[in-house]
C-alpha positions in Angstrom: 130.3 90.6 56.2 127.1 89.8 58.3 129.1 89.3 61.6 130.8 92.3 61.0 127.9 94.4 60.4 126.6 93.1 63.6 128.9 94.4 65.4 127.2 97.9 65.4 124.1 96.6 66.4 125.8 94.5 69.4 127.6 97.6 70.8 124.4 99.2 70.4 122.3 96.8 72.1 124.8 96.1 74.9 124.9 99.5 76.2 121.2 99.3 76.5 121.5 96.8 79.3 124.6 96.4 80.5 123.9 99.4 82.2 120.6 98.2 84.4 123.2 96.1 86.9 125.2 99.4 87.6 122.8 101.6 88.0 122.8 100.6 91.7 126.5 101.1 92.0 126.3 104.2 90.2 123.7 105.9 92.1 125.7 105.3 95.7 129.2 106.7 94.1 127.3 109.6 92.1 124.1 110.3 94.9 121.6 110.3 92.8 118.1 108.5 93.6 115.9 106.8 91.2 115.2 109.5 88.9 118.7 109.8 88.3 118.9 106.0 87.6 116.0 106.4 85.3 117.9 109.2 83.4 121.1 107.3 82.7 119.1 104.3 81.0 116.7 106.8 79.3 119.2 109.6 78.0 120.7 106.9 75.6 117.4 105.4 74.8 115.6 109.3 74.2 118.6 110.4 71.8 119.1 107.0 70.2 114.9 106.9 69.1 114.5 110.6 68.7 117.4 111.1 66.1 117.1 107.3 64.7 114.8 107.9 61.2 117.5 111.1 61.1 120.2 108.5 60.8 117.9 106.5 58.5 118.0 109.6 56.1 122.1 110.3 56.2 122.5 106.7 55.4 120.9 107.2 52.3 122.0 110.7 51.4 126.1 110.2 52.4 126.3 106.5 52.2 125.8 103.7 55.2 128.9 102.9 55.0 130.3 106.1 56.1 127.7 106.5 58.6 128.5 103.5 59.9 132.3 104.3 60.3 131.7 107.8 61.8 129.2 106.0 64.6 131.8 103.7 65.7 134.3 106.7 66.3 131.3 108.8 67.9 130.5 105.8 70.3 134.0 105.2 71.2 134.3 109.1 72.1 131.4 109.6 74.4 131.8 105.8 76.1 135.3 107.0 77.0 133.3 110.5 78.5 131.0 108.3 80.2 133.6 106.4 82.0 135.3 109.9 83.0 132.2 111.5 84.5 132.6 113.3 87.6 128.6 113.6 87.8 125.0 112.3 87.6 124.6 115.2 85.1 128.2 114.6 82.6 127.0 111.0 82.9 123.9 112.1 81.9 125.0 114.1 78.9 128.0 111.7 77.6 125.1 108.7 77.7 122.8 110.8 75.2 125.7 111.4 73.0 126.3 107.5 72.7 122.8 107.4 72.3 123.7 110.0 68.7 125.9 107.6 67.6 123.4 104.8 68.2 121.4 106.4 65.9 123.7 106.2 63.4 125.4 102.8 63.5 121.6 100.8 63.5 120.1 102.1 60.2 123.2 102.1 58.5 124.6 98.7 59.6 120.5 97.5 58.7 120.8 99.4 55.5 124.4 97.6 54.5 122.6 94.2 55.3 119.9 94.7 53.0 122.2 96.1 50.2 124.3 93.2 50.5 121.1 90.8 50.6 118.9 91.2 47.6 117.1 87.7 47.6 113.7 87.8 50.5 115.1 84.4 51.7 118.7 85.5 52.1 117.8 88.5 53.8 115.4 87.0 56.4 117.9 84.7 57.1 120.8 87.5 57.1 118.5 89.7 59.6 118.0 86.1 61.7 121.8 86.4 62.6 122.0 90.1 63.0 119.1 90.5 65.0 120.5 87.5 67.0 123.7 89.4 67.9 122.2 92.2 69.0 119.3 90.1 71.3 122.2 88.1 72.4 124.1 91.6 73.4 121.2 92.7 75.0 120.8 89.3 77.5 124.7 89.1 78.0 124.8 92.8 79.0 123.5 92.4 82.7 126.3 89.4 83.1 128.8 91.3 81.3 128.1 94.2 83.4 128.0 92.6 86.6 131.4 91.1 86.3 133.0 94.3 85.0 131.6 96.3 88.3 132.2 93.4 90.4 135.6 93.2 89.6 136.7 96.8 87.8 134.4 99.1 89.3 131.1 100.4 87.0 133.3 102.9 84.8 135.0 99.5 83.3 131.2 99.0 82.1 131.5 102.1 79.7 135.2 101.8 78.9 134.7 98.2 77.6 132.7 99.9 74.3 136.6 101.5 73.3 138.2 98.2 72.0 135.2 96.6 70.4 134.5 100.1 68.7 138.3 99.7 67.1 137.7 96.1 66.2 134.7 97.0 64.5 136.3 99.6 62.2 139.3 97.5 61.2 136.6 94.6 60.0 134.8 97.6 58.4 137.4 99.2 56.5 138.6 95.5 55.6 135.1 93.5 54.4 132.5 96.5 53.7 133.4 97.6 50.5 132.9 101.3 49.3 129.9 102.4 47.7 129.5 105.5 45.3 127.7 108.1 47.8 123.6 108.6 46.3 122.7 111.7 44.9 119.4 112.0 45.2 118.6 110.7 49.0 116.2 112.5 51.1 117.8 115.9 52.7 118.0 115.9 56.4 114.9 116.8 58.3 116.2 119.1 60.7 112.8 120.7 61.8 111.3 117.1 62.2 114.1 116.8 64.4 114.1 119.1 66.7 110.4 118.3 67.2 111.2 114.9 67.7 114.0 115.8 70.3 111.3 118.0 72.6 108.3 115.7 72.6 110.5 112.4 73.6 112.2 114.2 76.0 109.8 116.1 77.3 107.5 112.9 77.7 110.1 110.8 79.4 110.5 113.5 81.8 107.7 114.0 82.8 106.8 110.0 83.5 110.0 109.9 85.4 109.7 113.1 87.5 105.8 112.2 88.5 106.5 109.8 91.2 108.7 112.7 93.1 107.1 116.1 91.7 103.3 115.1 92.0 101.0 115.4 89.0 99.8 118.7 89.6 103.7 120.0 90.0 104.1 123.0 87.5 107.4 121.4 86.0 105.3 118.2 84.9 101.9 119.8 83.6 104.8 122.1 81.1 106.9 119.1 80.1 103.4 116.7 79.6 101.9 120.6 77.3 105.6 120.9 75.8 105.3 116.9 74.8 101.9 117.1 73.3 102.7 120.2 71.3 105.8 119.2 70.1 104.1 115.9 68.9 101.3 117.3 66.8 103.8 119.8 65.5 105.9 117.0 64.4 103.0 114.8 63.2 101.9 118.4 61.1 105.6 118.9 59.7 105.8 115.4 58.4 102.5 115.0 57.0 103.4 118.6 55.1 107.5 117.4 54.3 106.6 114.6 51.5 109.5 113.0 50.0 111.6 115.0 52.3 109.9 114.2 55.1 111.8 111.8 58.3 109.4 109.6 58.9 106.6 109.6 55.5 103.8 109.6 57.0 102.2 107.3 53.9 104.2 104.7 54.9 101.7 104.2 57.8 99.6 103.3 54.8 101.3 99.5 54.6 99.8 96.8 56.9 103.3 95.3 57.0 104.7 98.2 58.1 101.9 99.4 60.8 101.8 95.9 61.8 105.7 95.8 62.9 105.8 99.0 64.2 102.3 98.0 67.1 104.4 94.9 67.6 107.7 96.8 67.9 106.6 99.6 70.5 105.2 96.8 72.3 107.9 94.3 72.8 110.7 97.2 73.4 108.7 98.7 75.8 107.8 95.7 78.3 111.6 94.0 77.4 113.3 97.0 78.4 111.2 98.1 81.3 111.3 94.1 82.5 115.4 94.5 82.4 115.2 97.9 84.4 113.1 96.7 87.2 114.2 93.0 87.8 118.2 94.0 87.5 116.7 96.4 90.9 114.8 93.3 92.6 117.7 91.2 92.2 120.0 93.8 93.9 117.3 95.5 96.5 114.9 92.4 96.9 116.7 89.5 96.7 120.2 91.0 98.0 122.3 89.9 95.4 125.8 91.4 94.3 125.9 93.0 90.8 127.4 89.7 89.5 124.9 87.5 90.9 122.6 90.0 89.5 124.0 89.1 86.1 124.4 85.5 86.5 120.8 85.7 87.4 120.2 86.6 83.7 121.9 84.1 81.8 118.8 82.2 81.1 117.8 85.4 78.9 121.2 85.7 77.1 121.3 82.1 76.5 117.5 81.5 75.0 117.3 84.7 73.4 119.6 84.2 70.5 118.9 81.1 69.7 115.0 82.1 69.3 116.3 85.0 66.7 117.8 82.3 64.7 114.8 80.2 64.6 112.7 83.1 63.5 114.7 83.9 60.9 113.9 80.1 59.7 110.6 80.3 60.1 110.1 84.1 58.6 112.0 82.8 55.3 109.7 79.4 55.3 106.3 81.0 56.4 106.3 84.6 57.0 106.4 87.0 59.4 103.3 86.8 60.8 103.4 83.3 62.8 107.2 83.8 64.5 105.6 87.3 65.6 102.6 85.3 67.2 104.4 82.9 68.5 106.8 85.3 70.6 104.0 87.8 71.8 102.0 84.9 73.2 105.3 83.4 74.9 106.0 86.7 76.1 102.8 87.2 77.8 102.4 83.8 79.2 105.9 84.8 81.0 104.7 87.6 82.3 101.7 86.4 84.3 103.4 83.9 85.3 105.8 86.4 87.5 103.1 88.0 88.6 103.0 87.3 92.6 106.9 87.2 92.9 108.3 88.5 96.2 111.4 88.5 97.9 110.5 84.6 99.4 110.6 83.3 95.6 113.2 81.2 94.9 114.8 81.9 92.0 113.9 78.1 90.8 110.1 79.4 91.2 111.2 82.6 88.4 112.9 80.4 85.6 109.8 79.7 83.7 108.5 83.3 83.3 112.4 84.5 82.4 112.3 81.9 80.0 109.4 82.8 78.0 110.0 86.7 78.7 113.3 85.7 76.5 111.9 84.1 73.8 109.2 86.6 73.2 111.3 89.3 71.8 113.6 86.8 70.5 111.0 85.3 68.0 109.3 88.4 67.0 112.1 90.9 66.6 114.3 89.1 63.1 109.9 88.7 61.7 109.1 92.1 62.4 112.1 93.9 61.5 111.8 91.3 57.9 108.5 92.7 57.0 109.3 95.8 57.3 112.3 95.7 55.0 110.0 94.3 52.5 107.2 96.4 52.4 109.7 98.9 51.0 111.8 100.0 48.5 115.1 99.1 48.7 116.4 103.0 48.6 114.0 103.8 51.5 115.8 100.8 53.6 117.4 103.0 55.7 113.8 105.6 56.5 112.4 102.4 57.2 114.5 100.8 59.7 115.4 103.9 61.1 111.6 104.1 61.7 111.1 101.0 63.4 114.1 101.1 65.7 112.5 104.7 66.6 109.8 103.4 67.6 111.4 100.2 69.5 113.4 102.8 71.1 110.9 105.1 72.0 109.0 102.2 73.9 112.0 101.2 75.4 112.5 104.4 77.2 109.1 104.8 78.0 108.9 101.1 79.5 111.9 102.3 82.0 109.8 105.7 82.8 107.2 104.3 83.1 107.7 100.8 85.0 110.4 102.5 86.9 107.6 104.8 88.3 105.5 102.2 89.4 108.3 101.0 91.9 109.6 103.9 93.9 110.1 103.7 97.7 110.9 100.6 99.8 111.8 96.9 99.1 108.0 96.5 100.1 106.5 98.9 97.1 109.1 97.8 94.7 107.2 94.4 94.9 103.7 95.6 94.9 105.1 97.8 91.8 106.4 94.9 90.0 102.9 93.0 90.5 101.7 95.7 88.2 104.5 95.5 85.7 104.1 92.7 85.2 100.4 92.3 84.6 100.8 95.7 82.2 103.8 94.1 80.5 101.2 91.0 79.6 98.5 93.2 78.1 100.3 95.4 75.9 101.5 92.0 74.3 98.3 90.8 74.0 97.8 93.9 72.3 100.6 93.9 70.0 99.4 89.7 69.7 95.8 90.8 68.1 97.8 93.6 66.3 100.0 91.1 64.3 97.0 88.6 63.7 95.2 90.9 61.8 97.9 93.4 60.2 100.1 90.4 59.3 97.6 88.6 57.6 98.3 91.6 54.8 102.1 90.5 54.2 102.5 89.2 51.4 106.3 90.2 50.9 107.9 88.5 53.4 106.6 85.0 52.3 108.4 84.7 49.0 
């Protein structure tokens, strides 16, 4: 039943980066410039985080199982919009509704796994392999991609998601068994919603449109207002909503939970950015075709995985806080080690940093997203998953606003632009590094 609740999370997971080899492709048929690029990776990402602890709450109010089903047929729907668009802006639009049903199938497919996993050591172990799939989605998604628009064109990219949506419900229907709907889950948030919808939005807009508009541009100076207001709204609606809040506010309260969450931000936020703007330098630097451009990745789709399963061992044996160091350090050592790379650099010369850049996320995602299951109670699994992968979300999109910003113009900027990346990229780990020393020392849940 694992696998097959996995296979939300990989259909997920792939469509956040199976995208980043296209985006070239799809900007020449569609003419749109970077901005529009920017907007088809970030549309999915914006909807999936803003509506995610939304999906955290039907899990528990209509059942995950049902949740998850209705996701599956939601993805399916808007990948085969996607692959029909006519546009920059239908593309845009049918990406943010597979970005909805993202928000659905994660929590519930998370909250099914921890149902199905009551023991601490069964469940690290559990989230080990699901976590896996999806890392292991997310690295095969640039080869994936650059086969399917090497050889079927970059609608083929979004058209794949049909047939692996209709697997997923026949293993559903067939392994997940039915569970008697709760009765007292948390009702939906819909003002804490909405909220969330205008200040994410409104944020990644206006990182994306600075490079073009200018920072004293009218547009920008509203969107950056309507994003601050919207968030202290939001952060004032949740701290008044209690138990009915989306996102609890008191759950802040649990160093397990804050810890994950720094870390989290963090790692989505430089891992995501990293894909965006090295799937571009292979393709605009270094010249290479969309499958090259893939092939070029393999070292991250085949290290990553593997590192998810050993952090599921060593969460189970020693806790979350050491597999969590061990990946942030890794992932900032990869990072500087990048630093310098121009269009000379033989891709021998990059291998290292890819390397550890992989294995980063790899052994701090299954230890992060443990803790955070068990610094809760089990009928809060899905709030509390659905708040993490918010806030992984969230800092994915913001790392392709905001490193795709930094790299506008010529071949020439685009590598002065990736120096920067990558030295940025490096200290936020750091950051999230002294934030799981500290905050993870207070686990005591995940060590059991």
């Amino acid at each position: 039943m694992i696998l097959t609740l996995s296979f939300g999370f990989v259909l997920v997971q792939l469509d956040v980066s199976i995208v980043n080899v296209a985006v070239a492709r799809i900007g020449t048929a569609l003419g749109t410039a970077m901005t529009g690029l920017q907007w088809i990776v970030d549309a999915y990402s914006v909807a999936f985080a803003a509506l995610l602890m939304s999906g955290g709450a039907l899990c528990d109010r209509l059942g995950a199982r049902r949740v998850f089903l209705s996701g599956f047929v939601l993805f399916a729907l808007a990948s085969a919009a996607c692959g029909a668009a006519s546009g920059i802006a239908s593309l845009i639009v049918a990406r943010a509704v597979q970005g909805v049903a993202a928000a659905m199938l994660v929590p519930a497919s998370l909250s099914l796994l921890a149902q199905a996993c009551d023991d601490a050591r069964d469940r690290a172990r559990a989230i080990g392999i699901w976590t896996a799939a999806g890392a292991f989605a997310v690295a095969a998604g640039p080869i994936v991609g650059g086969v399917l628009v090497d050889t079927l064109g970059w609608r083929s990219i979004f058209l794949v998601n049909i047939p692996i949506a209709a697997l997923a419900i026949a293993l559903t229907r067939r392994q997940v068994p039915v569970v008697a709907n709760p009765k007292d889950g948390p009702r939906l948030d819909f003002t804490g919603v909405v909220l969330a919808v205008i200040a994410l939005f409104a944020l990644m807009a206006a990182i994306i449109e600075a490079p073009v508009l200018g920072l004293r541009h009218p547009v920008l100076l509203v969107a950056a207002a309507l994003a601050v207001v919207a968030a202290v709204a939001f952060i004032w609606v949740e701290a008044r909503g209690g138990d009915a809040a989306m996102l609890p506010l008191r759950l802040f309260r649990r160093a397990a939970f804050s810890a994950a969450l720094t870390v989290g931000l963090m790692v989505n936020l430089t891992m995501y950015g990293f894909l965006f703007v090295m799937a571009l330098y292979f393709q605009h630097v270094a010249h290479l075709s969309p499958l090259w451009t893939g092939l070029a990745f393999l070292p991250v789709a085949a290290l990553v995985g593997g590192a998810n399963l050993l952090a599921g061992r060593l969460t189970s044996r020693f806790g979350a806080r050491l597999p969590m160091l061990m990946g942030l350090v890794a992932g900032a050592t990869g990072y500087v080690l990048l630093i310098g790379i121009d269009a000379q650099t033989p891709y021998t010369a990059l291998l290292p940093g890819l390397c550890l850049v992989s294995c980063g996320p790899g052994l701090a995602v299954p230890a992060m997203t443990s803790a955070v299951l068990a610094s809760v109670e089990q009928r809060r699994a899905g709030i509390a998953s659905g708040a993490l992968n918010t806030v992984r979300q969230a800092g994915g999109a913001a790392g392709v606003a905001l490193f795709g910003a930094l790299i506008h113009g010529d071949a020439d900027a685009l590598i002065g632009g990736l120096h920067i990346v990558f030295a940025i990229a490096a200290g936020l780990l750091v950051v999230a590094a002294v934030a799981a020393f500290f905050l993870g020392a207070m686990i005591p849940q995940c060590r059991q």
